[in-house]
VMD Tcl script that draws the C-alpha trace (Angstrom):
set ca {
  {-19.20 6.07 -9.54}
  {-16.94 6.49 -12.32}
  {-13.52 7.89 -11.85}
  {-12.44 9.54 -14.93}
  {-8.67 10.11 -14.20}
  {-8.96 5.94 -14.16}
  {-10.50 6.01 -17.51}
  {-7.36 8.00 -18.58}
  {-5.20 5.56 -17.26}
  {-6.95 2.69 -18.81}
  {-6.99 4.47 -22.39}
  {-3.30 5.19 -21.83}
  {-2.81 1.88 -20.82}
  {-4.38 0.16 -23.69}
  {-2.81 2.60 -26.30}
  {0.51 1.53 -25.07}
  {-0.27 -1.80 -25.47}
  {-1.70 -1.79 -28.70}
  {0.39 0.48 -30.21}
  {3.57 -1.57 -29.68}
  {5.01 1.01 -28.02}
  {4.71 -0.62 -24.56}
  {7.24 -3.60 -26.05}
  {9.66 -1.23 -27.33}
  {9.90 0.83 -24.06}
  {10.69 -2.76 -22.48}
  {14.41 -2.68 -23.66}
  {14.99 0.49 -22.09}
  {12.44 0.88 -19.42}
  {11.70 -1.88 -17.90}
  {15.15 -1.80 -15.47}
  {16.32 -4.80 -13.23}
  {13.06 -5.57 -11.56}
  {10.05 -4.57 -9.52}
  {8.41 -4.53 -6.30}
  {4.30 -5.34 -6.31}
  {2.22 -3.36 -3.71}
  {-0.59 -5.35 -2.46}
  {-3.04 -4.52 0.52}
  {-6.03 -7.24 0.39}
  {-6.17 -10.50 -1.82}
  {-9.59 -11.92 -1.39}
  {-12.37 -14.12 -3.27}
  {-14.91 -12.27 -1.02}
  {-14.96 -9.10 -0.41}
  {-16.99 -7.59 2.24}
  {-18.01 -4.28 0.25}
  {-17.06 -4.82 -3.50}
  {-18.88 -1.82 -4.55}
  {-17.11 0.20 -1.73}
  {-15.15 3.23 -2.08}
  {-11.81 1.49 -0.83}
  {-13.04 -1.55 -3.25}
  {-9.68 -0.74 -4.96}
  {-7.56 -1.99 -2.45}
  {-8.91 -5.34 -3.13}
  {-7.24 -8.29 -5.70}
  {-8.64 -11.76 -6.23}
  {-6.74 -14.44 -5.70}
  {-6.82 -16.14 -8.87}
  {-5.79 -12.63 -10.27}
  {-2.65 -13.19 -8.25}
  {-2.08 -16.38 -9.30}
  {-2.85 -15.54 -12.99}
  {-0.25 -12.79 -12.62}
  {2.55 -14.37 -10.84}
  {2.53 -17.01 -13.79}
  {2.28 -14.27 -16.61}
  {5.59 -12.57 -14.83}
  {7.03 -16.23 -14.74}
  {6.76 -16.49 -18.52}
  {8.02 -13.32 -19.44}
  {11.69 -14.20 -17.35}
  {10.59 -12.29 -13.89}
  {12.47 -14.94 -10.73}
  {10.52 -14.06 -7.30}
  {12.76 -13.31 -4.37}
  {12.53 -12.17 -0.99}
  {13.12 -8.43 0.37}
  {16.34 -9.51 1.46}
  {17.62 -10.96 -1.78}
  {16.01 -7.89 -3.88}
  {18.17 -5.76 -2.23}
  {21.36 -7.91 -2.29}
  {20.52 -7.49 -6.13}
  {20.20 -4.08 -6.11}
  {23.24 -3.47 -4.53}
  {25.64 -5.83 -6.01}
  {23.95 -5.77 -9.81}
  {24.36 -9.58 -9.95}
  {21.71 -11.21 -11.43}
  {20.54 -12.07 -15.26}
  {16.74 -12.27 -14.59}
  {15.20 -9.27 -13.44}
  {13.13 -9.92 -9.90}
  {10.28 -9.03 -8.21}
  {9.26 -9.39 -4.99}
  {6.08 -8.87 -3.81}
  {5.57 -6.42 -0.73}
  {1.64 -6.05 0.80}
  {0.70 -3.21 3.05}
  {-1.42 -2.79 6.19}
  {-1.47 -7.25 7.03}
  {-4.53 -7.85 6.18}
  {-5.79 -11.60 7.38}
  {-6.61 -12.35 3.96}
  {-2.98 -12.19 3.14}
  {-2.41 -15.47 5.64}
  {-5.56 -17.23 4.57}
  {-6.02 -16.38 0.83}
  {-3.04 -14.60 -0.52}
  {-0.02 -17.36 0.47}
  {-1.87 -20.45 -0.49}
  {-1.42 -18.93 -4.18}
  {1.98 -17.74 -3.04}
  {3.03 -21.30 -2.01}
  {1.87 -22.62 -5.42}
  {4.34 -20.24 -7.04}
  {7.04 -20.69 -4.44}
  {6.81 -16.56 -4.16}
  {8.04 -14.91 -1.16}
  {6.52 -11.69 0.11}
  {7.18 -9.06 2.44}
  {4.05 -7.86 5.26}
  {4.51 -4.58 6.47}
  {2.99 -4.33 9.87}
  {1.63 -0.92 12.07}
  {1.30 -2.23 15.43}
  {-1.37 0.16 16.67}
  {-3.52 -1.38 13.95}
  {-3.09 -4.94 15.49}
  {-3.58 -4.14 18.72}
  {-6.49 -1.53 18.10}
  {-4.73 1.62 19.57}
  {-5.45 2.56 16.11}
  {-7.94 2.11 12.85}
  {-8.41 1.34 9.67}
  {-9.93 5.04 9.59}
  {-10.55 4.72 5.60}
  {-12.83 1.68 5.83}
  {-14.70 3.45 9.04}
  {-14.97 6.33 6.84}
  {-17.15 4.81 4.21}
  {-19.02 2.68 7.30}
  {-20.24 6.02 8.85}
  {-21.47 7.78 5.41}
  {-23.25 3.99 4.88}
  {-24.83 4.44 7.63}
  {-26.92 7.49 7.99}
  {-28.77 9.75 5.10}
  {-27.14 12.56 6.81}
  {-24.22 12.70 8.28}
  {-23.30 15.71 11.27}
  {-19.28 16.72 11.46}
  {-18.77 18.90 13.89}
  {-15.87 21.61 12.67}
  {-13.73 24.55 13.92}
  {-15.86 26.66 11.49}
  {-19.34 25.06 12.28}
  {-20.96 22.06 11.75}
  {-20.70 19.98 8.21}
  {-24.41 18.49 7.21}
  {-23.25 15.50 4.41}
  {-25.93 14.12 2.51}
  {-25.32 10.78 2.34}
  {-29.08 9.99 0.70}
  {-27.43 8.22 -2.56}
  {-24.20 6.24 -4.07}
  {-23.04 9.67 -5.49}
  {-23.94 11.70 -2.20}
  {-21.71 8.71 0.25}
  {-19.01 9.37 -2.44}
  {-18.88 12.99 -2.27}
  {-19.44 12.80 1.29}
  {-16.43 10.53 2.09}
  {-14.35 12.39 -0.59}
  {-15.07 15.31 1.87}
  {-14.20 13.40 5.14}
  {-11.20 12.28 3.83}
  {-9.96 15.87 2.70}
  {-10.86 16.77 6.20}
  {-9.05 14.27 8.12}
  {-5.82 14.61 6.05}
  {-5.52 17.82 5.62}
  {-7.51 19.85 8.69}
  {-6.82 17.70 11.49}
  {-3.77 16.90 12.66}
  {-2.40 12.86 12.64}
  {-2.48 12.79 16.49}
  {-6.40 13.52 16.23}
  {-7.91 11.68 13.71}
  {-8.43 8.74 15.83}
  {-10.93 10.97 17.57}
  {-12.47 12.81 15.80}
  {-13.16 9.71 13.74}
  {-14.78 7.58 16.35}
  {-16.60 10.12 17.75}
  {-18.77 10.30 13.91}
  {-18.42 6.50 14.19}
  {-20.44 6.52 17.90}
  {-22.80 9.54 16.42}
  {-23.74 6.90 13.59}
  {-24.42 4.12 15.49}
  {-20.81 2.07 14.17}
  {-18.72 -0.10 15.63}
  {-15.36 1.72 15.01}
  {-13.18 -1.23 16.00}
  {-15.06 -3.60 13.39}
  {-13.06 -3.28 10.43}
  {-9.54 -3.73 12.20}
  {-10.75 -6.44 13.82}
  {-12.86 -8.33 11.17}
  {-10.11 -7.45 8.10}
  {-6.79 -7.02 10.33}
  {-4.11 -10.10 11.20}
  {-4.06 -10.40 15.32}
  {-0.84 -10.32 16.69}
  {-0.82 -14.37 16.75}
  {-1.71 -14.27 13.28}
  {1.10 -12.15 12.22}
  {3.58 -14.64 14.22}
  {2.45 -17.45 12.29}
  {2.97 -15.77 9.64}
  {6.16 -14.61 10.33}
  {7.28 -18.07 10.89}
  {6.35 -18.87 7.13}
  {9.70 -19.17 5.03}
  {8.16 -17.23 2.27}
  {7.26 -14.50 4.75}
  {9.05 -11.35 5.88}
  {7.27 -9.11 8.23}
  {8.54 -4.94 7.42}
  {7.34 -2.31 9.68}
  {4.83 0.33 8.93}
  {5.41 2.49 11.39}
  {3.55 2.14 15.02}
  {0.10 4.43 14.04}
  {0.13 4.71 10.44}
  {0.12 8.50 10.66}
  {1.53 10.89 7.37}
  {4.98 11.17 8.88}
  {5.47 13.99 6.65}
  {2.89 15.93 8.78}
  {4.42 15.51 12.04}
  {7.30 16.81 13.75}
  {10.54 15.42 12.92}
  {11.24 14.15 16.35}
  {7.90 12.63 16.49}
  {7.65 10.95 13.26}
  {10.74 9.49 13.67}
  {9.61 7.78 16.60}
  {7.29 6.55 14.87}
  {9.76 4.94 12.72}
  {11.67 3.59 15.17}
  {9.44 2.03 17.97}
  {7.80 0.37 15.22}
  {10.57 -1.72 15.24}
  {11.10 -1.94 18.95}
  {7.80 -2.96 19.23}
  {7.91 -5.74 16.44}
  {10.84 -6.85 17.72}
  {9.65 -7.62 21.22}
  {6.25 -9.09 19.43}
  {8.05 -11.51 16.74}
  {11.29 -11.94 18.59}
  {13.34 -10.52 15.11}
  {14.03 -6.77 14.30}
  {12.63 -5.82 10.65}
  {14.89 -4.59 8.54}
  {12.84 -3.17 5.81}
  {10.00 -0.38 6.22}
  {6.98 0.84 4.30}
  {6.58 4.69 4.32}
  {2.44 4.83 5.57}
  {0.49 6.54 2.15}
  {3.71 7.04 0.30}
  {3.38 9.39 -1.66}
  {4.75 12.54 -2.11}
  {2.27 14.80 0.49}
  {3.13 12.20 2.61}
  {7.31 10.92 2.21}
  {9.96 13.16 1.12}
  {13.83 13.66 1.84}
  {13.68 14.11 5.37}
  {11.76 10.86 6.03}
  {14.27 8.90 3.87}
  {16.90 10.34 6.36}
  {14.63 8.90 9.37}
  {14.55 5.74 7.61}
  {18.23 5.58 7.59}
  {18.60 6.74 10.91}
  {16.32 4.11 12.32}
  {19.01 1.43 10.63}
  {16.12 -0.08 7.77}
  {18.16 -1.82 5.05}
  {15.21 -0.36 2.77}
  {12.22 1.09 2.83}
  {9.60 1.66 -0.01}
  {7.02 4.55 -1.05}
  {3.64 4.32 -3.15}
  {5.09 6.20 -6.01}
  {4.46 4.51 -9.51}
  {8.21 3.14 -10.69}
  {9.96 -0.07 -11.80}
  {13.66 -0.57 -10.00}
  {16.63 0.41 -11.70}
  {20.59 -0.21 -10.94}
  {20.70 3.13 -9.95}
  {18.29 2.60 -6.64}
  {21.52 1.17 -5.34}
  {22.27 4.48 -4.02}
  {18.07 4.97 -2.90}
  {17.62 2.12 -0.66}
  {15.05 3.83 1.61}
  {13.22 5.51 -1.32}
  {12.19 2.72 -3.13}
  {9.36 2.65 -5.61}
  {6.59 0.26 -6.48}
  {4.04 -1.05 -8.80}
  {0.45 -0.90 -7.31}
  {-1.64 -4.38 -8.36}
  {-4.76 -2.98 -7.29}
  {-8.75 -3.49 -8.36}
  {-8.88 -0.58 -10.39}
  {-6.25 -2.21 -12.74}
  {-6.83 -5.92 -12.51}
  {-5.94 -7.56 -15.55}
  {-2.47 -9.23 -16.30}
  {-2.21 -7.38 -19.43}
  {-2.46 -3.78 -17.87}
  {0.37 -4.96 -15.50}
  {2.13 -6.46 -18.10}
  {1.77 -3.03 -19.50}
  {3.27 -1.16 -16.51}
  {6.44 -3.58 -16.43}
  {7.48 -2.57 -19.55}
  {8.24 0.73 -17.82}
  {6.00 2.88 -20.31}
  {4.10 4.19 -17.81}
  {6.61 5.33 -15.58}
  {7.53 8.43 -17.06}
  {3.73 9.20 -17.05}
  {3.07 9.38 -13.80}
  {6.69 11.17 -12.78}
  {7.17 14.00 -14.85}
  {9.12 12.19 -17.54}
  {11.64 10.24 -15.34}
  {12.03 6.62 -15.10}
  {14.55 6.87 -12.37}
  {11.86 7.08 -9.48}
  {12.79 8.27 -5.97}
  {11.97 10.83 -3.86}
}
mol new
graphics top color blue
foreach p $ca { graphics top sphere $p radius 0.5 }
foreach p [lrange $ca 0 end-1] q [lrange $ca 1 end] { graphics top cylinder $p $q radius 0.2 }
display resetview
């Protein structure tokens, strides 16, 4: 399928580059640093024609693009340090720091072998229901259960849903529709039903992707135990906080780090907001964040980090390295900070 919004992108992308406009915007742009949003880095990925194939990297794209940021003057710290820079403004080189989402296994087995290389430190954020398989990686069992059936049956407060799911561009319409539905009909508590109850109609195993794709919990500790690793909490179910109640989401905020803390024997101090973006993290989550005592927490929204985020520790932006975009020039394109007023209404200063 071709996504034309990504053609944009890529257009916009390479006229920026081209142009010579994306090396003038550096001066001005391109802030004090940046914070890289991974999810999976492997050489073989299970689907990679998949709808979620996006969330996928190589890892010699990694390596390729840790050494380009080298080059151009970029140091790579931890969380910990990127925030002592942000606060205290001391530092020549800009940063980055490399954050991934979801811990993946792939991360441990594929993604720090090229981060030792590079001496690069990088910060896992962890959901513990997704570990211990209280919850799922509903977006991957999505596109199993329109895989796996011509037709697909979804039972609905307004009747049942036939999808056709005979062809590439009927499964991508069809999970297109199933994802609409989940995230915006039912509510966060339910989706874990209502999910594995298609999953069982379709003949899938819905605990296969956690557990083929997801760290275990002895994974994570030896991971943890890594001195370029810091382990960030994700919240406990990986729900939209911004569609629960406030006392509920932030319990999801904070027993994620309860529960992390009695699992690694350390209390995280930095948090991913689950999604990220702006349907799904707003002002009042920031305010949880704080509450819950995170020394930071980041969002999905498209932004480079500038002095100013001294003052927005918990809404913290970051610079997807995804499949869609995987070539060290496009990145090379959005650290100039060109493409930052893009995708925010004109403003470079990204928060909330």
């Amino acid at each position: 399928m071709i996504d034309s919004g990504e053609v944009v992108r890529k257009l916009a992308l390479h006229f920026a580059r081209f142009s010579g406009i994306a090396p003038l915007a550096r001066s001005f742009a391109s802030g004090i640093g940046a914070i890289l949003m991974l999810h999976r880095v492997t050489a073989h990925p299970q689907k990679p024609d998949g709808v979620n194939r996006h969330l996928n990297i190589a890892p010699r794209f990694l390596d390729a693009l840790i050494a380009d940021m080298k080059r151009q003057g970029y140091v790579f710290v931890s969380m910990d340090e990127a925030i002592d820079r942000i606060v205290s403004g001391v530092g020549a080189e800009k940063f980055a720091t490399i954050t991934a989402d979801d811990a993946y296994r792939d991360n441990l087995t594929e993604a720090l072998p090229v981060l030792e290389k590079h001496d690069a430190p990088i910060a896992v954020y962890v959901a513990p229901s997704l570990i211990n398989g209280s919850a799922d990686l509903w977006w991957e069992l999505v596109e199993d259960i329109c895989a796996a059936r011509d037709y697909v049956f979804v039972p609905t407060p307004k009747g049942r849903v036939t999808l056709d799911c005979t062809t590439s561009a009927a499964r991508y319409a069809a999970n297109v529709y199933l994802h609409d539905y989940l995230t915006h009909s039912v509510r966060e508590e339910d989706q874990k039903a209502v999910v594995r109850d298609l999953a069982q109609s379709v003949g899938v195993d819905f605990e296969r992707p956690r557990r083929e794709t997801l760290m275990t919990w002895d994974e994570v500790r030896t991971f943890a135990a890594h001195p370029l690793a810091t382990i960030g909490a994700h919240t406990v179910n990986h729900y939209n906080l911004k569609r629960l109640s406030e006392e509920k989401a932030f319990q999801e905020i904070a027993d994620a780090a309860r529960i992390l803390e009695f699992e690694l024997g350390a209390k995280p101090r930095h948090m991913a907001y689950p999604y990220g973006y702006p349907s799904a993290v707003c002002h009042r989550e920031v305010a949880l964040a704080k509450r819950a005592g995170f020394v930071s927490a980041v969002t999905t929204r498209h932004g480079l980090i500038q002095a100013e985020h001294a003052k927005h520790l918990h809404a913290l932006p970051r610079i997807s390295v995804n499949g869609r975009y995987q070539r060290v020039a496009h990145v090379r394109t959005m650290l100039s900070g060109i493409t930052t007023p893009l995708a925010n209404s004109g403003k470079l200063m990204v928060t909330v």
